[in-house]
N, C-alpha and C positions, 0 to 999 in steps of 0.2 A: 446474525453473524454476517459481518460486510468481508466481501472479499475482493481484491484487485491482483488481475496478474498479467504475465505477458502473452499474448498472444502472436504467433509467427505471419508474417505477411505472404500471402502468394504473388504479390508482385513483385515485377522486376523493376532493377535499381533505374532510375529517372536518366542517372546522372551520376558521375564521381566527380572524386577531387584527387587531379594529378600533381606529383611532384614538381615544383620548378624543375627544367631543363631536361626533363623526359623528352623521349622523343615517342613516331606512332611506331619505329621500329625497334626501341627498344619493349614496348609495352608487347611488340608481335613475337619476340623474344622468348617469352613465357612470364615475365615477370606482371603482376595481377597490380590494378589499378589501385591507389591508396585511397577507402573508404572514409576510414574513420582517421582523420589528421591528429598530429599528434599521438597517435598510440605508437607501440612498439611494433616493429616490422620484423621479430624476432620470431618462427617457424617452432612452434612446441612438438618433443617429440611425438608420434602416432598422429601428430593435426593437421589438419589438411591447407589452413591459413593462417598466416598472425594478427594479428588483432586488428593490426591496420588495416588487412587489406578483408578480414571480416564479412562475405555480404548478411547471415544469418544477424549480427548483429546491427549491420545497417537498417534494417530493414522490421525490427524487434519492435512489437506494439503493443501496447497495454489498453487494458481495458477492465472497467468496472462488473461485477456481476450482482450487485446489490439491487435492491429495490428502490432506494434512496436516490432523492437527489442530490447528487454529487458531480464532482468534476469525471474526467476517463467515460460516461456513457458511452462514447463511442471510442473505436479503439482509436489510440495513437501514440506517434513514434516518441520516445524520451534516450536522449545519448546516454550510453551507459555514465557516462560522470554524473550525471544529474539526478539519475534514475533513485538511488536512495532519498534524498533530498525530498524530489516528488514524488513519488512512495509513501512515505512519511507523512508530508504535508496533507496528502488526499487520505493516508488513514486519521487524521487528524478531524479531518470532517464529519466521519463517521461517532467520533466522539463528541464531536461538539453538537452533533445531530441529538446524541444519545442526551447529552443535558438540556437541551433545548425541548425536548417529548416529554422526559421526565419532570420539567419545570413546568409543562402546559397543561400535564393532566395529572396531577395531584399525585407526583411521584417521588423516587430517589434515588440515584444511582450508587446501586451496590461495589459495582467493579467493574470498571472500563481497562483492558488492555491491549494493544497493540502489537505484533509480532509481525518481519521484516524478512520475507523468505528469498535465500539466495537460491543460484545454479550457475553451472559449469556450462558454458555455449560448448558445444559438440564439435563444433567446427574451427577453431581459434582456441579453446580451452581457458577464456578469460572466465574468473567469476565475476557475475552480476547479479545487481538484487530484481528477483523475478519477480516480485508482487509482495504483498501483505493484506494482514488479517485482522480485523476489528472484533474482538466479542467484548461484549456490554451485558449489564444481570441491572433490571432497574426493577424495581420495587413498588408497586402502587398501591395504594392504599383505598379503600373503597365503605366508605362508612355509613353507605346503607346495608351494607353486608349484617346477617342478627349477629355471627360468630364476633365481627370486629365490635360491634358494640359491646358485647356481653367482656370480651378483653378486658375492654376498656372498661365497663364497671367493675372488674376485678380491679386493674390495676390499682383503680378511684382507691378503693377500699382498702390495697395496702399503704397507699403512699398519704392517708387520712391521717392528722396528726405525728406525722413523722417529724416534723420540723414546728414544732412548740417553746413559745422564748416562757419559760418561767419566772425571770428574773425581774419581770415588768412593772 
């Protein structure tokens, strides 16, 4: 089971992005730097920011916890807009991982699925997709095993003569 999720950063922001025509005394004002451009600068009740001005999700990093190699080994930052997208994509890997094993060592993949888990930022109260989950069931077959062979001489013996053209 591959899993990606987000991890919080302990650093502090590099850098913002201010509005056109801010001043340093309106920003001294009390009015909070715009992180994330384009979001809504709209204050949800009980939250302490709006989305724009966000640092918890400025600042929001993903990272891989699988064995695999994949993309995310180390943590990093994805904008909440994209975050589904790449999400996705890198559980995608984990699946194509899973038929690429299965095809090398004399396998099958039973059932690969995917799952895309959201959360609520604490801070701003956007939802965003926090990480997701790969499980995979693959099936190998091993025919020095005596069980598989012995199977398999039963099978022989029902499927013998099942398919006989009389007509000949």
């Amino acid at each position: 089971m591959s899993i990606i999720g987000a991890v919080n950063s302990g650093y502090g922001a590099v850098g913002f992005f201010g509005t056109p025509g801010t001043t340093d005394a309106s920003k001294a004002e009390g009015s909070k730097p715009i992180l994330n451009p384009s979001e809504s600068t709209q204050v949800q009740p009980g939250k302490k920011s709006s989305p724009a001005e966000c640092q918890t999700c400025k600042e929001r990093k993903y990272q891989d916890g699988s064995d695999e190699m994949v993309s995310f080994k180390t943590a990093q930052h994805i904008s909440p807009q994209a975050a589904a997208a790449r999400v996705r994509g890198h559980e995608a890997e984990h699946v194509s991982n899973a038929y690429k094993d299965a095809a090398q060592h004399n396998g099958k993949v039973l059932q690969a699925s995917v799952s895309i888990k959201t959360a609520v930022c604490p801070e701003c109260g956007r939802t965003y997709v926090s990480g997701g989950e790969t499980a995979t069931k693959i099936k190998y077959t091993n025919e020095e095993n005596p069980y598989q062979q012995a199977r398999k001489a039963l099978d022989k013996q029902g499927t013998l003569g099942a398919n006989v053209d009389l007509a000949g």
